[in-house]
C-alpha positions in Angstrom: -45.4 -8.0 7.2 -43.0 -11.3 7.8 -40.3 -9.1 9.6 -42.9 -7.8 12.2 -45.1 -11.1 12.7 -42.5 -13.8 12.2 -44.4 -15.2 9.8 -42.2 -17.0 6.5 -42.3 -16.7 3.0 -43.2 -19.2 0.6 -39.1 -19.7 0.1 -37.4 -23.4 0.4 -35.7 -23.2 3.7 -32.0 -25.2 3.8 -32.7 -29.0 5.2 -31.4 -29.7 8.0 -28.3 -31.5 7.1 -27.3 -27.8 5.2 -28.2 -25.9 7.9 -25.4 -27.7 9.8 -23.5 -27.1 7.2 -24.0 -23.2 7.1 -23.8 -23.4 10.9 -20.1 -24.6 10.5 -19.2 -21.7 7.7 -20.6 -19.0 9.3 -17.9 -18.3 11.6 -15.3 -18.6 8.0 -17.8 -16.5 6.1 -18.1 -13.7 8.7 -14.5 -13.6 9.3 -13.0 -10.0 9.5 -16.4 -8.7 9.9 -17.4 -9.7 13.5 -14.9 -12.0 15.3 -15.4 -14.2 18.0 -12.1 -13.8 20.5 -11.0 -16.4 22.0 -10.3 -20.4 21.4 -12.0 -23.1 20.1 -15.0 -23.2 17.3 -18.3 -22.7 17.7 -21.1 -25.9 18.2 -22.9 -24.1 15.4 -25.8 -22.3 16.7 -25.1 -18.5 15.2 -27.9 -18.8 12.3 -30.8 -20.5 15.0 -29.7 -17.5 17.5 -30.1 -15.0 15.1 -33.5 -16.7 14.0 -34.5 -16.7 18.2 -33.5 -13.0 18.0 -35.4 -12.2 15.0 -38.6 -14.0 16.1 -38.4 -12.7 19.8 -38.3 -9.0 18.2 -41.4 -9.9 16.2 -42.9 -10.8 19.3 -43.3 -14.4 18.1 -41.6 -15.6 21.2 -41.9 -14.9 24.7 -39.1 -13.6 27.0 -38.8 -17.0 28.5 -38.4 -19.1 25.5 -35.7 -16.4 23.9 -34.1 -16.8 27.6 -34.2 -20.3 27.0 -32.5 -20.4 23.8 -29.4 -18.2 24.6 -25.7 -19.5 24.5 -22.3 -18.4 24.4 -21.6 -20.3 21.4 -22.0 -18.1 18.7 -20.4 -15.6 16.6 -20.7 -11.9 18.2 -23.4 -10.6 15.1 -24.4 -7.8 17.2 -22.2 -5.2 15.5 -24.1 -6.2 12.0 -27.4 -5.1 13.0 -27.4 -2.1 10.9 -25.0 -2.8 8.6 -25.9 -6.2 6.8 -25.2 -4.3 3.9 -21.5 -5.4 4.5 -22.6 -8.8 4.7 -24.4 -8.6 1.2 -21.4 -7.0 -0.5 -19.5 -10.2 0.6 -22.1 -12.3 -0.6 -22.2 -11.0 -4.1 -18.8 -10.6 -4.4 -16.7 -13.0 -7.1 -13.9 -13.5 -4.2 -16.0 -15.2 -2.2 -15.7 -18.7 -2.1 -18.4 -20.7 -2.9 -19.6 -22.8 -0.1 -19.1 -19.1 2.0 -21.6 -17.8 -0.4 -24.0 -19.8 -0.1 -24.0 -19.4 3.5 -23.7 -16.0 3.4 -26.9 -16.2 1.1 -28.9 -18.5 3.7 -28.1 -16.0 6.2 -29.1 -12.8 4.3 -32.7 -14.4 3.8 -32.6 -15.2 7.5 -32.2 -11.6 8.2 -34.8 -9.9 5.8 -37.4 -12.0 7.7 -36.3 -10.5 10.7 -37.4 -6.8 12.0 -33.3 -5.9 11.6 -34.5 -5.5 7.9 -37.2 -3.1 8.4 -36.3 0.3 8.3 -39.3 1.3 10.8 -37.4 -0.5 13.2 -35.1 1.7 15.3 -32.9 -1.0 17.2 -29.9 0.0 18.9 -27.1 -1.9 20.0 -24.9 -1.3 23.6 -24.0 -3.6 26.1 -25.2 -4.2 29.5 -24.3 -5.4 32.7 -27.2 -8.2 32.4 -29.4 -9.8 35.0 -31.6 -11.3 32.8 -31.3 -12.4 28.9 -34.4 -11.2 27.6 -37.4 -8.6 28.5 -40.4 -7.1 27.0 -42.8 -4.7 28.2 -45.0 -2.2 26.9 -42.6 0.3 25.5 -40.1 -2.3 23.7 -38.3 -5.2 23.8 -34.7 -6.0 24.8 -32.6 -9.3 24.2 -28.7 -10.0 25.1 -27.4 -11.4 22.0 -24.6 -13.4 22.5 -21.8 -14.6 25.7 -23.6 -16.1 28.1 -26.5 -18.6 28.6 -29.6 -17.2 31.2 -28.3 -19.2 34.0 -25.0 -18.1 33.8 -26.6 -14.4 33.4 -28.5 -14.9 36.4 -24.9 -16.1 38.7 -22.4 -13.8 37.3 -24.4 -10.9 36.3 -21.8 -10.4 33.1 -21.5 -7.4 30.4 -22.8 -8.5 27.3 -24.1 -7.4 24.0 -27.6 -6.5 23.7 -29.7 -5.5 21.1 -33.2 -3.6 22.0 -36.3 -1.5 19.9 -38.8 1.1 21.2 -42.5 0.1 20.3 -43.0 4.3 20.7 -41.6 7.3 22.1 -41.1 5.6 25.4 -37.8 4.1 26.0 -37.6 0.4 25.9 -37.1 -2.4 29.1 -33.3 -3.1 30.5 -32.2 -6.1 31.0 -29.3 -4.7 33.7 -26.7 -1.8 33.7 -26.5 0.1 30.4 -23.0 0.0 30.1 -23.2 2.0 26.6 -25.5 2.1 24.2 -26.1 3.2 20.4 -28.4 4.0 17.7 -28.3 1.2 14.7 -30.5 2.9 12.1 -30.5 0.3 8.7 -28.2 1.5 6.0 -29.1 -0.6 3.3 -30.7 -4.1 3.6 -34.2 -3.9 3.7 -36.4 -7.1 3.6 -36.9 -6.5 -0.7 -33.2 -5.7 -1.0 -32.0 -8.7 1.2 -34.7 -10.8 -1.5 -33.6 -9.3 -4.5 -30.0 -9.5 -4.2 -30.2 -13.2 -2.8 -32.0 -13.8 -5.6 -29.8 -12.0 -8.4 -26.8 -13.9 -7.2 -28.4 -17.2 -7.6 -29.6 -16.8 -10.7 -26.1 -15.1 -12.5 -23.8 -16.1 -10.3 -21.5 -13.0 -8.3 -21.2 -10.2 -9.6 -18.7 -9.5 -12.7 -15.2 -8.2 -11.4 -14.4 -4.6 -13.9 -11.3 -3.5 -12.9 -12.0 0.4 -14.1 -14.1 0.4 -10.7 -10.5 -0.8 -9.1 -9.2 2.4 -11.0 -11.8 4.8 -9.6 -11.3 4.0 -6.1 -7.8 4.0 -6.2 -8.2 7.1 -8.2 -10.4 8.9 -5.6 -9.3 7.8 -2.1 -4.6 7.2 -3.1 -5.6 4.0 -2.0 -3.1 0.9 -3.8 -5.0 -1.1 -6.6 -4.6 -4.2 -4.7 -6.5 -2.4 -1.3 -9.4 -0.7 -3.9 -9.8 -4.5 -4.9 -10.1 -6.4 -1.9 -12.5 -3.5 -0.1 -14.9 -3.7 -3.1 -14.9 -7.5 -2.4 -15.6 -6.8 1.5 -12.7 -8.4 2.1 -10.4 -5.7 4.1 -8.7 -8.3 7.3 -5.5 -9.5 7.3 -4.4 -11.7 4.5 -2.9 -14.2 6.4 -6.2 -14.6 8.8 -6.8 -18.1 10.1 -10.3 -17.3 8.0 -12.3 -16.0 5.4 -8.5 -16.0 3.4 -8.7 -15.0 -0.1 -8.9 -18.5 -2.1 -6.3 -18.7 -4.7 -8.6 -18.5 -7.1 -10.0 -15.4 -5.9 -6.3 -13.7 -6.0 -6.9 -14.8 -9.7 -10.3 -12.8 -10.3 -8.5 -9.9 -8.6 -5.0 -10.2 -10.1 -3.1 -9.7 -6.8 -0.6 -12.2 -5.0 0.1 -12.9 -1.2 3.2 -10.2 -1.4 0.7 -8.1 -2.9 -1.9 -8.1 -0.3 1.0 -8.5 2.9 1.9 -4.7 1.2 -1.3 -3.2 1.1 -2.5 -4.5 4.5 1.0 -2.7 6.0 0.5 0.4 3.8 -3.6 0.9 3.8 -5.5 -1.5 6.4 -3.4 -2.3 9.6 -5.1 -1.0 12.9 -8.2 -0.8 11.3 -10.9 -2.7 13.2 -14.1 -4.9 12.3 -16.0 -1.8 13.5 -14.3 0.2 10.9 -14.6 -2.1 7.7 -18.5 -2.8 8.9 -18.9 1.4 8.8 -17.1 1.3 6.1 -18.9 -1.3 3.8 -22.5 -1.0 5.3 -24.1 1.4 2.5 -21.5 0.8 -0.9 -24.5 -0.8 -2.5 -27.1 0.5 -5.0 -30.5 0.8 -3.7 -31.5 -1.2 -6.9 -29.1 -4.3 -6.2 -30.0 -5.2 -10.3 -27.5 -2.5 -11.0 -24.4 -4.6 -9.5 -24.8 -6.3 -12.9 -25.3 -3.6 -14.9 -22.3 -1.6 -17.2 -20.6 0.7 -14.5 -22.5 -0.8 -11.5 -19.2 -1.9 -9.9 -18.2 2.1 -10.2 -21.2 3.4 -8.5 -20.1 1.1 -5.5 -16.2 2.6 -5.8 -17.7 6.1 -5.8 -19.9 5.2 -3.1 -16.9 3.4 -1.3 -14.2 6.3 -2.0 -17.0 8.5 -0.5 -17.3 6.1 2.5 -13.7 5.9 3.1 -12.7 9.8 3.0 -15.2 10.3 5.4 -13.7 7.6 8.0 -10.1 7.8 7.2 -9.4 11.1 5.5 -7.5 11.3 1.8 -3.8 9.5 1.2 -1.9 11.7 -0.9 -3.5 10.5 -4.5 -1.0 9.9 -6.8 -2.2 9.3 -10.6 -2.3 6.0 -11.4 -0.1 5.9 -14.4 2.8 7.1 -11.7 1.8 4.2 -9.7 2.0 2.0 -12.3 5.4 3.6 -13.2 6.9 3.3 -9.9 6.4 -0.3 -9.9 10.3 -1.2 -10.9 11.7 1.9 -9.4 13.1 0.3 -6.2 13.4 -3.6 -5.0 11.4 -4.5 -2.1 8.9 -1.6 -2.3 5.7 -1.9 -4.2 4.8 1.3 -6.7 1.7 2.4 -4.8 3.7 2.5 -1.7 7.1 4.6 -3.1 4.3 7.0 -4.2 2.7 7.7 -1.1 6.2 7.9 0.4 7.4 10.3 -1.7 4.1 12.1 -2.0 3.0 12.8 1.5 6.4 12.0 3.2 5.1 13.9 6.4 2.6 11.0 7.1 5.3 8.6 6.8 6.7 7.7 10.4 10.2 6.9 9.6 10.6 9.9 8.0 9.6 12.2 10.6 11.2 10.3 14.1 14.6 9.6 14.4 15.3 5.7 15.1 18.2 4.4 17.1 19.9 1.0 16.4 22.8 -0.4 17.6 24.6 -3.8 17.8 24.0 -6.7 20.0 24.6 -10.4 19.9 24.7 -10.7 16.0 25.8 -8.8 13.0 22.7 -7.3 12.7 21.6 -3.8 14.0 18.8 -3.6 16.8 16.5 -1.1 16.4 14.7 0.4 19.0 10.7 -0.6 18.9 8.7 2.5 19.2 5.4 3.3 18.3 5.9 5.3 15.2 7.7 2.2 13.9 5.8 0.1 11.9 6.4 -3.7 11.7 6.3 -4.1 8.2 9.0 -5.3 6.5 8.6 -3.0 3.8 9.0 0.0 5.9 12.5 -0.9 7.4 14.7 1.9 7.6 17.0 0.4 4.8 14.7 -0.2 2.7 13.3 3.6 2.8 16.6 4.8 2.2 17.0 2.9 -0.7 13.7 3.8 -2.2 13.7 7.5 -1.1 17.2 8.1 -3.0 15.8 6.1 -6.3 12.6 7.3 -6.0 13.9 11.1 -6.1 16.1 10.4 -9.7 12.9 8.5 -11.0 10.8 11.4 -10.5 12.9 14.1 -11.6 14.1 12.3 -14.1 10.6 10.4 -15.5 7.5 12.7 -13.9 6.3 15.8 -15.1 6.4 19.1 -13.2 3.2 19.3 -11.1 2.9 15.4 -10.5 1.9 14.9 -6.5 4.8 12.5 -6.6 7.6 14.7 -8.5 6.4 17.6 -6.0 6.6 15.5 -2.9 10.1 14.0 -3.4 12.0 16.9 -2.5 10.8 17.0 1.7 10.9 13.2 1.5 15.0 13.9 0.9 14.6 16.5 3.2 13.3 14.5 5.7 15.4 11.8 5.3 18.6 13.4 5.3 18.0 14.8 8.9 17.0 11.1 10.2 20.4 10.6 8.7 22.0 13.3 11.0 21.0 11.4 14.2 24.0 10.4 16.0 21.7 6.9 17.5 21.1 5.6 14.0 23.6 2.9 13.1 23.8 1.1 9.3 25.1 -1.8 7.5 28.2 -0.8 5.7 29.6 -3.9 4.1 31.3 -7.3 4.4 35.3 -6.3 4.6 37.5 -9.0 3.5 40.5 -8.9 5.9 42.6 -11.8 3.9 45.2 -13.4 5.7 46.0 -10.3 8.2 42.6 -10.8 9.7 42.4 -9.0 12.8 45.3 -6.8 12.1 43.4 -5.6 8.9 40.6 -4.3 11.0 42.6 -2.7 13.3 45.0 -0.7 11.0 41.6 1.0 9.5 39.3 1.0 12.4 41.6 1.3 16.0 40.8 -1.0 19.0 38.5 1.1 21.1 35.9 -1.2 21.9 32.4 -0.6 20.7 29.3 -0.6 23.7 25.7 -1.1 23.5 22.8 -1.1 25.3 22.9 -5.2 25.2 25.0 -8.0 26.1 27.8 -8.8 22.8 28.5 -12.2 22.1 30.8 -10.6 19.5 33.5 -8.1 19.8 33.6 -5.0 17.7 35.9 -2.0 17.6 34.6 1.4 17.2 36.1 4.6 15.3 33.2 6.6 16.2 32.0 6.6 12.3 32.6 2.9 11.6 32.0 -0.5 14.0 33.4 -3.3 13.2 33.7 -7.2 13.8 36.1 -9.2 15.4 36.5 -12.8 14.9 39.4 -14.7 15.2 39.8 -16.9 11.6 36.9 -15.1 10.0 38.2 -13.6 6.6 34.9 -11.5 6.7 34.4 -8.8 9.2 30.7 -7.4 9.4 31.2 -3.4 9.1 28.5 -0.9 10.2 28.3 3.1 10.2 27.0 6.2 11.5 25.2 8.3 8.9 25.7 11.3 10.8 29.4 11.0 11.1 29.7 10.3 7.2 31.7 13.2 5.2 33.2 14.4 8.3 36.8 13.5 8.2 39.5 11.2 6.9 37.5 8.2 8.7 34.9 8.5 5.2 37.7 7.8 3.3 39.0 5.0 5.3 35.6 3.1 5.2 35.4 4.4 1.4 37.9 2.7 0.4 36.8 -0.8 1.9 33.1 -0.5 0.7 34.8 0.4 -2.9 36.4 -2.6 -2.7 34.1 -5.5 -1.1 31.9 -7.6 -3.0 28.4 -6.5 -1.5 26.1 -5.0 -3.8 23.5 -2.2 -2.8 24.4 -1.7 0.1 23.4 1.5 2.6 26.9 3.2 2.3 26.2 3.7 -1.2 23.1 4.9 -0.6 23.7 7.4 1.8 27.0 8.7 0.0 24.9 9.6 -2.7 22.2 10.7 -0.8 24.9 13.0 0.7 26.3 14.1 -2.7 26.0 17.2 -4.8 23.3 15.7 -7.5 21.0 14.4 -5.1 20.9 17.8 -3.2 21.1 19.8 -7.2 18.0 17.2 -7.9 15.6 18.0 -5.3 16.5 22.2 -5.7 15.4 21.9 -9.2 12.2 20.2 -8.2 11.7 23.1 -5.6 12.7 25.8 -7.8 9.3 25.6 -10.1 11.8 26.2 -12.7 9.9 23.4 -15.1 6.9 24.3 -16.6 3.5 22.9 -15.7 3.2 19.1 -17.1 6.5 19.6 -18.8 9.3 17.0 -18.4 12.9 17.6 -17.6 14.1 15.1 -20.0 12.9 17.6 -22.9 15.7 20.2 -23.3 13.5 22.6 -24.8 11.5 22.9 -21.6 14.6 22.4 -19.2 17.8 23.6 -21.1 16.2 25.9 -23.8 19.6 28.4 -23.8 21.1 25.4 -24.8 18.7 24.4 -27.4 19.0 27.7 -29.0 22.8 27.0 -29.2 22.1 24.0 -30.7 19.8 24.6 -32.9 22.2 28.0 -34.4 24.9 25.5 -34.3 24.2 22.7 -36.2 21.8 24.7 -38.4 18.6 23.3 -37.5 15.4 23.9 -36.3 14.9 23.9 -32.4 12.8 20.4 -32.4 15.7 18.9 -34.5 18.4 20.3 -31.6 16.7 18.8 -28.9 15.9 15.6 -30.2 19.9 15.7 -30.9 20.7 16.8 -27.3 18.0 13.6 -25.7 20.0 11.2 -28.1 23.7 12.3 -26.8 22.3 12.6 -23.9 20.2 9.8 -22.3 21.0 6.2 -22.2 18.1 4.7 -23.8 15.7 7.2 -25.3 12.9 5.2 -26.9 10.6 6.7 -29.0 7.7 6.4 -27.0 9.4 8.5 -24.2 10.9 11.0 -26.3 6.7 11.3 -27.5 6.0 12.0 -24.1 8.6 13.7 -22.6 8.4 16.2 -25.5 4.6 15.7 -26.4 5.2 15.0 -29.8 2.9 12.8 -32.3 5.2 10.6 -34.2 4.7 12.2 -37.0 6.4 15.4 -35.4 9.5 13.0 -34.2 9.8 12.2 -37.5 9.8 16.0 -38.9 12.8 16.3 -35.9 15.1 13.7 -36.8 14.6 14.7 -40.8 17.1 17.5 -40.6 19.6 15.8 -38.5 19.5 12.1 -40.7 20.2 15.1 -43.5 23.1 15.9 -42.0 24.5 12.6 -40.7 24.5 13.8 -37.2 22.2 10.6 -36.5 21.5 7.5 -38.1 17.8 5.5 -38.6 18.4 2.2 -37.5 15.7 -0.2 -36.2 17.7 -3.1 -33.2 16.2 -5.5 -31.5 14.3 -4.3 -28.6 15.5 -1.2 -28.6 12.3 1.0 -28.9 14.3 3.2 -30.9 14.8 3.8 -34.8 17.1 7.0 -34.3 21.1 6.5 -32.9 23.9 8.3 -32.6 26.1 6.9 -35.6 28.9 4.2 -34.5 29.2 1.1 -33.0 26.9 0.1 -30.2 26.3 -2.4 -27.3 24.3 -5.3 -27.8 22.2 -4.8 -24.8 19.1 -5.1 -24.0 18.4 -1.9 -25.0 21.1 -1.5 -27.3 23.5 1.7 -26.9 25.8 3.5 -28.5 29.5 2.9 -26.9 30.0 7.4 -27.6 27.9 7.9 -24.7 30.3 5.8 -22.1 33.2 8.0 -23.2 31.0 10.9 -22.2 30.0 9.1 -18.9 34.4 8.3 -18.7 34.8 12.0 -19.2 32.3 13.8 -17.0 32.7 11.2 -14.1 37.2 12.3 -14.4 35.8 15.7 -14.2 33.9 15.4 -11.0 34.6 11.9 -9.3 32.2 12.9 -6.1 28.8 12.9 -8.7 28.3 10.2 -11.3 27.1 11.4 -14.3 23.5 9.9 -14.3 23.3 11.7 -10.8 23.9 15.0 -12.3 20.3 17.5 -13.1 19.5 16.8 -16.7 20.2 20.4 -17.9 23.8 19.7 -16.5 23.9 16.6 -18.5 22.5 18.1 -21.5 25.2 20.4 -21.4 28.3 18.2 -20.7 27.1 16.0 -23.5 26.9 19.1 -25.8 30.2 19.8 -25.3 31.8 16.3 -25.5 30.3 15.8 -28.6 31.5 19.4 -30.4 35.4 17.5 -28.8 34.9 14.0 -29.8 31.6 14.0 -32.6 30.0 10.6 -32.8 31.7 8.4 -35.8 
């Protein structure tokens, strides 16, 4: 066979002018598969090395001409002797730019004339402490592939990489010190399926992107769409890499952006090595590469993949992807896929389980202290997981059904958070305090004039209550405020900074946050979760599974059937109650909605009125805000009422069945006109 006798096939080999050419992309096209450390670019030799390697294996070259035909200049291709099937994915792939293609094509024909695509062949790879380059005797042959050229070999006696094979049972020459060695048994990639696929993707072009295959590997591993996309393109490096980038129009095919792939790179790929996406990508492929282009041939490689994948790096917590897709808008800054896995395994989320310390330094910024369970992504910022925690916890009591992995989770991600909250090290942005023309006197009336000390030099001054630092700066109207969580609720110093964050001009900021995360319906919120009190895939938005006392009330009330009363309890109740989700939180056809809101049109308790992007054809009767949605103007009287009643929770941070309940009442006081 040509693998074992160097002999070629019958195939037109590149000219030389493309050879250079594919010389020159091979480094690009490999990229984040095997990288070459250090600086510089290569001369372009890789492809005739690999070629040497090949032909030496085959015993169509001596030891003395492979020797002579070693260099350092070349990409380190060791590690994808047994795993070309990596390679091939990346070659069929329709991310792949073009002119990468096509060299990774060239290459791929290379290799199936080479022993590396015999499966007879048991190479292994290792690296040595060499004293020569190459070596053959009778039990097998050994070659150094890649670092150094034979003369330097024979000076310096350096560790390289070094690929061997056993004729028998007898273990093959050495070229030095084994320093380690492996097996490298072929995965996929014979010589036929190196021919065939090279083949296919020249004569349709790569192979057609389905994004149910995305689905299915997101599905089965919890990985984000965006990561399921780019590992069934072989393309799992960084996404700002000096190489092998995605093109734009690649992030086209796929449907992802640069923020996109920054996210899932943080949340799914970072510390992962070329070793691991080589493991990882080596046997994806079909046996029969015809079925790449096939209906559902992208799925067998996602099932393949998710398979591949649970085996290396375990199982995120898999969240279903219509949560995912749910979570998108939940919370700014965060992506859906990764407020899910937050909030469904929160334990694996290191923020959540070690307690940060910050303080100030030379700007109005907190330092934070770098420690190794601190990621650097931006997205992961101890801000930003507050914000998205405390959202995250309303959205999925409020919008998930009972037994979601998300809805379950939520309750020990508040947990969590509210005792990395507690630590007496973590300081916060408060707000911007507008001093006016008192200025420093401002500051110090509130906040005293015991200086504030850190662990760094300040270029600014600051005074320190114990729960609030603040800045001093002579002719500044605005004075940079921070806090200590822990300290929050504890005496009249809460009400002191209260009372300025009430009143500044900052939006969203952390206070906020943490006084609701610190408040009664946040607390009430993740009980009910735990309690189990909901039914199985019911919703808390529907009454009848979360307040049905009440509905019985209703219903005997208002003299209607039980699907009529808690249709009428979701409409006095929630601020924009579409159709579609009262379908779903209830599952109702439409034709059952329509059943429920017969009785209660009857009666004039509601009105059918269709408004512009609204969702909605059911209201509460009288007048209404424009919107978008529109809604009814009642319900902020019941919102001005219940919030007079109990100042410390907002009425949208109250459990449903609480809500539900207050907006019975209001309306038997004040009906709807």
């Amino acid at each position: 066979m040509a693998a074992e006798t160097g002999q070629t096939d019958d195939r037109a080999r590149p000219s030389e002018r493309e050879r250079d050419t594919h010389e020159r992309n091979t480094e690009a096209a490999l990229s984040q598969l095997v990288t070459r450390h250090g600086f510089g670019r290569l001369s372009g030799s890789t492809l005739a090395h690999m070629e040497m390697v090949g032909r030496f294996l085959a015993g169509a070259v001596d030891p003395a001409t492979a020797a002579a035909g070693q260099t350092s200049d070349v990409c380190p291709w060791g590690p994808l002797v047994g795993r070309i099937g990596a390679v091939a994915l990346r070659a069929a792939s329709p991310a792949t730019a073009d002119p990468h293609r096509e060299t990774l094509l060239v290459l791929l024909e290379l290799w199936s004339r080479t022993p590396m695509a015999d499966p007879a062949v048991r190479p292994r790879r290792g690296r040595v402490a060499a004293s020569v380059t190459a070596v053959r005797d009778e039990h097998g042959t050994a070659v150094t592939i890649g670092g150094a050229d034979a003369e330097w070999v024979a000076r310096k006696n350096p560790e390289l990489a070094f690929l061997d094979r056993a004729f028998g049972q007898g273990a093959p020459p050495a070229l030095g010190s084994v320093v380690e060695v492996t097996d490298a048994p072929l995965r996929w990639g014979t010589a036929d399926q190196l021919t065939r696929l090279t083949d296919l993707v020249r004569a349709r072009g790569p192979v057609p992107w389905d994004r149910k295959a995305v689905d299915l590997l997101a599905e089965k591993t919890g990985l984000s769409r965006t990561t399921a996309s780019v590992a069934l393109c072989g393309f799992l490096g960084h996404p700002n890499a000096r190489a092998g980038k995605l093109t734009p129009q690649a992030r086209k095919t796929l449907k992802v952006t640069l923020r996109d792939l920054e996210d899932a790179w943080f949340r799914d790929l970072e510390g992962h090595t070329d070793e691991d996406r080589l493991e990882l990508l080596a046997d994806v492929l079909p046996q029969d590469p015809e079925r790449l282009w096939e209906p559902g041939g992208l799925s067998e490689v996602a099932l393949r993949l998710s398979e591949a994948w649970r085996q290396r790096f375990g199982t995120k917590a898999v969240a279903p992807l219509d949560t995912v897709q749910a979570a998108e808008k939940v919370a700014p800054n965060v992506t859906g896929a990764q407020l899910c896995e937050w909030l469904a395994d929160p334990g694996a989320v290191p923020l959540l389980t070690k307690d940060l310390d910050s303080w100030l330094e030379s700007a109005d910024s907190p330092k934070y202290k770098h420690q190794k369970c601190v990621p650097a992504a931006e997205t992961l910022q101890l801000r930003n997981l507050v914000e998205a925690v405390l959202l995250g916890l309303r959205w999925s009591y409020e919008e998930l059904p009972a037994g979601d992995p998300v809805r379950e989770g939520a309750p020990a991600a508040y947990d969590l958070l509210i005792q990395r909250l507690a630590n007496p090290g973590l300081l916060l942005p408060a707000c911007l305090f507008d001093v006016g023309a008192q200025g420093l006197e401002a500051i110090i009336d509130r906040f005293g004039t015991v200086p504030y000390s850190g662990p760094g030099e300040l270029t600014v001054d600051y005074v320190d209550d114990g729960l609030t630092v603040a800045s001093l700066r002579e002719h500044q109207r605005l004075a940079s405020l921070f806090f200590r969580p822990a300290l929050y609720g504890v005496d009249a110093r809460t009400e002191r900074l209260a009372e300025v964050v009430d009143a500044s001009r900052d939006s969203g900021h952390t206070f906020e946050r943490v006084r609701l995360l610190r408040g009664k319906g946040a607390e009430a919120m993740a009980h009910r979760i735990r309690s189990g009190a909901l039914p199985e895939g019911a919703y808390e938005a529907d009454p009848s599974a979360s307040a049905p006392s009440l509905v019985e009330e209703a219903a005997g009330h208002l003299d209607v059937p039980p699907d009529s009363a808690a249709l009428y309890l979701q409409l006095l109740t929630l601020s924009a109650p579409t159709d579609r989700d009262v379908r779903k939180w209830n599952r109702w056809t439409p034709a059952r909605l329509r059943k429920a809101a017969d009785p209660l049109v009857a009666r004039d308790l509601v009105i059918r009125h269709e408004h512009r992007g609204g969702g909605r054809k059911i209201f509460v009767p009288g007048p209404f805000t424009q919107g978008p949605p529109p809604q009814e103007t009642w319900k902020a009287g019941l919102k001005a009422a219940a919030d007079a009643a109990d100042p410390q929770t907002p009425f949208i941070w109250r459990p449903l069945p609480d809500r539900f309940t207050c907006a019975w009442h209001h309306a038997q006081m004040r009906p709807p006109a």
